[in-house]
N, C-alpha and C positions, 0 to 999 in steps of 0.2 A: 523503365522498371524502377530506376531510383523516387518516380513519382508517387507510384502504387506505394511501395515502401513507407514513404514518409505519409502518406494520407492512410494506414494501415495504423502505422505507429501514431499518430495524432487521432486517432478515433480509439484506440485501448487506451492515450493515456485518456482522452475525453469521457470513458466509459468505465477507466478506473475512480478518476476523479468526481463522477456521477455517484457510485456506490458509496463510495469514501464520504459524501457528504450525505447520502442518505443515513449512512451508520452513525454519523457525527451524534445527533442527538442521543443513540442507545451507549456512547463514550461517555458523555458527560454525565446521561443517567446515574450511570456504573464509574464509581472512581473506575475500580481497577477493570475495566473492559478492554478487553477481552480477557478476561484471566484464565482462560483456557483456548485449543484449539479450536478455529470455526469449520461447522460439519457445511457442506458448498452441496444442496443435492443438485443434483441435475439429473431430470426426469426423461434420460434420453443414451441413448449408447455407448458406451465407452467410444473413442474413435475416429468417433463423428465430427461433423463442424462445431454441434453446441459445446462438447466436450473439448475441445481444444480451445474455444474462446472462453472457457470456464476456468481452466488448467492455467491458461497465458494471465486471465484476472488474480486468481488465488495465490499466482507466484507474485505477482504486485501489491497485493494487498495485504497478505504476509510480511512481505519486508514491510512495507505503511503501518503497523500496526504491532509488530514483534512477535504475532503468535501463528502459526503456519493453519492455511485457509486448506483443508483435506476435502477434495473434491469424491461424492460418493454418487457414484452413477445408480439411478433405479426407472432402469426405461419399462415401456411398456404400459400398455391400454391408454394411446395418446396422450402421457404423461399423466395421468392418474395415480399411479403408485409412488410416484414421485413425489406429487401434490399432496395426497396424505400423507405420506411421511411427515413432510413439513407441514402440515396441519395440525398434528399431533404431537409434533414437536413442542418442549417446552418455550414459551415466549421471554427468554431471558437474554436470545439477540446472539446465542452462541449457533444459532442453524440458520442459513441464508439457500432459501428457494434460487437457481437460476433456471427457471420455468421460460417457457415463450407461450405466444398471444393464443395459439390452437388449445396449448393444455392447460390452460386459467382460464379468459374468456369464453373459447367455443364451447369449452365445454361444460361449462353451466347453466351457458344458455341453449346448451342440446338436451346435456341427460337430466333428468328433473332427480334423479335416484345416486349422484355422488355420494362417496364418502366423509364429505369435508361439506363444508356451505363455504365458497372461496370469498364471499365477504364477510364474515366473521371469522375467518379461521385464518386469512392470509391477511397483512399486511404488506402495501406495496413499500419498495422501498427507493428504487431506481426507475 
């Protein structure tokens, strides 16, 4: 159990420190980045598994950064509603997609009629 444990914890911090350096460049952009709280959507349940490895990042990355990472759940139509959200969100680095590979990839290359075009409207980051 002590194993799970520590290969658990060396994969959040690996996956904090993933994000951390994806954001590095929207810091140096921005003296003052974050100068406000970051909106974390996540296009998927309150509850869930994404939503707790969402929740476990936003509390690390808050403390990393000084300003609290607010996790906003918007599940539903394979992560879609979520996706737009963040597609229409303004690009100033203060709203972070934590999307997965069904509701970004599949589904652009299924529905031809999204609300977003996910290569011009998202930017990966991690």
């Amino acid at each position: 159990m002590h194993l799970h444990t520590s290969c658990t914890c060396t994969r959040r911090h690996f996956v904090c420190a993933a994000i951390a350096a994806g954001l590095a460049p929207l810091a140096l952009a921005q003296s003052a980045w974050p100068s406000r709280p970051i909106k974390l959507i996540v296009p998927s349940a309150a509850g869930g598994p994404s939503d707790l490895f969402a929740r476990l990042i936003a509390e690390h990355m808050g403390k990393t950064f000084g300003q609290p990472f607010v996790v906003d759940n918007k599940p539903g139509a394979n992560g879609m509603i979520g996706n737009d959200l963040a597609a229409k969100s303004p690009g100033d680095g203060h709203t972070v997609l934590f999307s997965y590979a069904g509701a970004v990839a599949v589904n652009q290359a299924l529905l031809p009629k999204l609300p977003y075009d996910t290569l011009r409207d998202l930017v990966p980051v991690a």
